[in-house]
C-alpha positions in Angstrom: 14.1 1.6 16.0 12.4 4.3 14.3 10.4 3.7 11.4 8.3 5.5 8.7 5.8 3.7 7.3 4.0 4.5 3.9 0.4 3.7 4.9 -2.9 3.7 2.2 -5.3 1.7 5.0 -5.0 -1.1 2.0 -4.4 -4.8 4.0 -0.1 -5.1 3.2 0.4 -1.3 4.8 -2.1 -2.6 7.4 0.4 -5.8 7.9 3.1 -4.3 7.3 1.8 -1.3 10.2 1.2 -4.5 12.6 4.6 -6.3 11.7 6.9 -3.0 12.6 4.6 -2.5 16.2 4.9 -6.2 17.0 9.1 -6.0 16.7 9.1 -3.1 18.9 9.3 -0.1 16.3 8.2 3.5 16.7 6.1 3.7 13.7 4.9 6.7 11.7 2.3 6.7 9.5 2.3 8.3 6.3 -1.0 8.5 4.1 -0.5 10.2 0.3 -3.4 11.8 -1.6 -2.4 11.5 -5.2 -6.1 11.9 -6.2 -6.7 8.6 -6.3 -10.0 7.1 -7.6 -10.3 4.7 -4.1 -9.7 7.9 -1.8 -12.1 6.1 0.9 -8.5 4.4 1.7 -7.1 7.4 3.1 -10.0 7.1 6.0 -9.5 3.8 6.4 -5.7 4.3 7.1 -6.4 7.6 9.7 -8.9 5.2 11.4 -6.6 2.9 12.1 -3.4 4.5 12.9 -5.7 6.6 15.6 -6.9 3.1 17.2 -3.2 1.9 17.2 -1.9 4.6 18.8 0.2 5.1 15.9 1.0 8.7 14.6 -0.4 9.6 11.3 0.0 12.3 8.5 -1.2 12.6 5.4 0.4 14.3 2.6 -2.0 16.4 0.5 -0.7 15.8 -3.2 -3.9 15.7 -5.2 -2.6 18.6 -7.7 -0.8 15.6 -8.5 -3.5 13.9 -10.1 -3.8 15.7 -13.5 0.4 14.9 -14.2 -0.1 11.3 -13.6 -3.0 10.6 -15.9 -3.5 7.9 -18.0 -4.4 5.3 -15.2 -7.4 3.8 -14.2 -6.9 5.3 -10.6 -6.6 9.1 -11.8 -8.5 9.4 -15.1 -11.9 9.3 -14.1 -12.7 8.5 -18.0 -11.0 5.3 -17.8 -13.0 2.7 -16.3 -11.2 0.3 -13.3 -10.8 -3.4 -15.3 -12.3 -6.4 -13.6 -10.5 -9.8 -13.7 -7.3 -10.9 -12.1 -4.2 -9.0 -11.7 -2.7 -11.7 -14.3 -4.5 -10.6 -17.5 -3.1 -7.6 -19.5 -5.6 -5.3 -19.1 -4.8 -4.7 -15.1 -1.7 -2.7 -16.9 -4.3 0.1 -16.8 -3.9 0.3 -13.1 -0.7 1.9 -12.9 -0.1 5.0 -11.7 3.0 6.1 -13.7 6.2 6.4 -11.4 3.7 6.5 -7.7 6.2 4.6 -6.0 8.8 6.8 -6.7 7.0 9.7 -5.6 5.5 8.4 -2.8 8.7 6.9 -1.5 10.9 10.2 -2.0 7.9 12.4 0.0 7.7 9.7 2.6 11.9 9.8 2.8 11.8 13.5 3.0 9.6 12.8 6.4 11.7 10.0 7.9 14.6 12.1 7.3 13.5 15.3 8.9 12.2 12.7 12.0 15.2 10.9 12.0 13.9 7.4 11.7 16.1 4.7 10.6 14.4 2.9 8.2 11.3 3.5 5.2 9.0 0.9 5.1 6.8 -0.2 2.3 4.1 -3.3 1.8 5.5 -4.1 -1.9 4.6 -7.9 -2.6 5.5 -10.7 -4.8 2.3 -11.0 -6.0 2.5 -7.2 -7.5 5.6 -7.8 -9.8 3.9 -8.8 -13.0 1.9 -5.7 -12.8 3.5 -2.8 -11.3 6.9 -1.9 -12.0 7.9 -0.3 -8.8 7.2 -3.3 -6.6 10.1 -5.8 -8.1 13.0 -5.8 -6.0 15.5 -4.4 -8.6 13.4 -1.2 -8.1 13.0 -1.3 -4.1 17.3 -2.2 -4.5 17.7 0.8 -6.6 15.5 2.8 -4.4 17.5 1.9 -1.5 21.2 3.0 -3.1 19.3 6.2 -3.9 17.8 6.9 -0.1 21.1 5.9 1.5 23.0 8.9 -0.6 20.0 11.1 -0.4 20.9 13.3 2.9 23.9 13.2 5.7 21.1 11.2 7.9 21.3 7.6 6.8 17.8 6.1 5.9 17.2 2.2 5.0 14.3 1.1 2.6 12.5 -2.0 4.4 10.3 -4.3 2.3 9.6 -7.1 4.3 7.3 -8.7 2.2 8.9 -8.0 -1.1 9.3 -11.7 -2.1 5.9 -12.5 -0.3 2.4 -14.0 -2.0 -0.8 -11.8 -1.2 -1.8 -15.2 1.2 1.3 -15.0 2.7 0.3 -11.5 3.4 -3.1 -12.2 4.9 -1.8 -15.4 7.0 0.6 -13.0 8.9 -1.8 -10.6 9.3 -4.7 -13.7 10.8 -1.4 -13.9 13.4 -1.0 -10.2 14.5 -4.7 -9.9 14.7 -4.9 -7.5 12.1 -8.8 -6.4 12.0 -8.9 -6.9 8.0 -12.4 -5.7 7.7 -11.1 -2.0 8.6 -8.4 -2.5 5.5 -9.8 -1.3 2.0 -8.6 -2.9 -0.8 -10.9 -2.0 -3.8 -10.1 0.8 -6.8 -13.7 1.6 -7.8 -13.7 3.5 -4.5 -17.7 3.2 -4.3 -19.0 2.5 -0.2 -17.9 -1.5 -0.8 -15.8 -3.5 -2.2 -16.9 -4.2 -5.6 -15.8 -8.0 -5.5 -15.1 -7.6 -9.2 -11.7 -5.4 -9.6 -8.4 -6.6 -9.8 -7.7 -5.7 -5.8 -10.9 -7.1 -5.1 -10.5 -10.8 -7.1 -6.6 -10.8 -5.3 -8.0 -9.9 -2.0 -10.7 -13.1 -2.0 -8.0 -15.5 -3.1 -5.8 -14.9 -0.6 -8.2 -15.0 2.1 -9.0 -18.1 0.0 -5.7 -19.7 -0.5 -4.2 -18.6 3.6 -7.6 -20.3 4.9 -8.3 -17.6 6.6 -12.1 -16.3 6.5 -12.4 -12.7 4.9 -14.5 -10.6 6.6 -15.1 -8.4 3.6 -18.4 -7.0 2.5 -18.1 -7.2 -1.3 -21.1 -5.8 -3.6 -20.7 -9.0 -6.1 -20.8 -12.1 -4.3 
């Protein structure tokens, strides 16, 4: 089985990286540069995929950036909210239609590779905020990828009705090294402990009972 995996070096892709490899996959790598605020992810992933073994591109699409404005992530005048992913304000966040695009560059790679399956690290715990994580989208998604080219591709979201813990506990079981995942948007040299990555990240460490290994500016 050969699979492409989107990749940011966050800790889900980093699971998700661990959970293909551990059932046997060939796994490919795929990194986007959207022009992202938290870019320092995009070293975190290459790091990784080179100590795995795993094969790794990344797709330079940080023209991008000035089209999908109005987020937290590309407008560099709009600050990154602190709190929990439940409050409104995380709404901010969004990066209008990334999954889309980064699923459809990602497909265009598995199809000219010939892998059998795209896989992404959507999670339950991402549906209140982000549109293109609910599995009505990833279903949708998958009736558009199997009609998209004579190769047949299959969308794989493994943890798509997963918690963050969940997440973190299958991770602790793979031996994922968590401290080489990065989670946080402010993108600064550590985790700010303060953002809406950042306050999900602790409690799911929190709530799997597993110790997190993260160095985090506010403590």
């Amino acid at each position: 089985m050969r699979s492409v995996a989107i990749f940011s070096g966050g800790l889900d892709s980093t699971v998700l990286l661990h959970e293909l490899l551990a059932g046997g996959d060939e796994v490919l790598a795929l990194s986007i540069d959207y022009g992202q605020r938290h870019r320092v992810e995009l070293t975190r992933a290459q790091e990784t995929a080179a100590r795995l073994g795993v094969e790794w591109r990344l797709a330079e699409l940080g023209a991008l950036r000035s089209l999908l404005s109005g987020s937290s992530l590309t407008s560099d005048e709009i600050a990154v909210p602190h709190g929990h992913y439940a409050e409104p304000s995380m709404k901010v966040t969004v990066v209008p239609n990334r999954n889309m695009i980064l699923l459809a560059v990602a497909a265009g790679w598995a199809i000219s590779r010939a892998a059998d399956r795209l896989a992404y690290g959507a999670h339950a715990g991402d549906h209140s905020i982000y549109p293109d994580c609910r599995p009505e989208f990833a279903a949708a998604m998958a009736g558009a990828l199997a009609l998209a080219d004579w190769h047949k591709l299959k969308l794989h979201c493994p943890f798509i009705a997963w918690t963050k813990s969940q997440i973190v506990r299958r991770g602790h079981e793979l031996g994922v090294d968590f401290a080489a995942t990065w989670s946080c948007y402010e993108g600064g040299p550590r985790h700010c402990g303060q953002c809406g990555t950042c306050t999900e990240r602790r409690e799911a460490f929190r709530h799997a009972g597993v110790t997190d290994p993260t160095d985090y500016a506010a403590d």
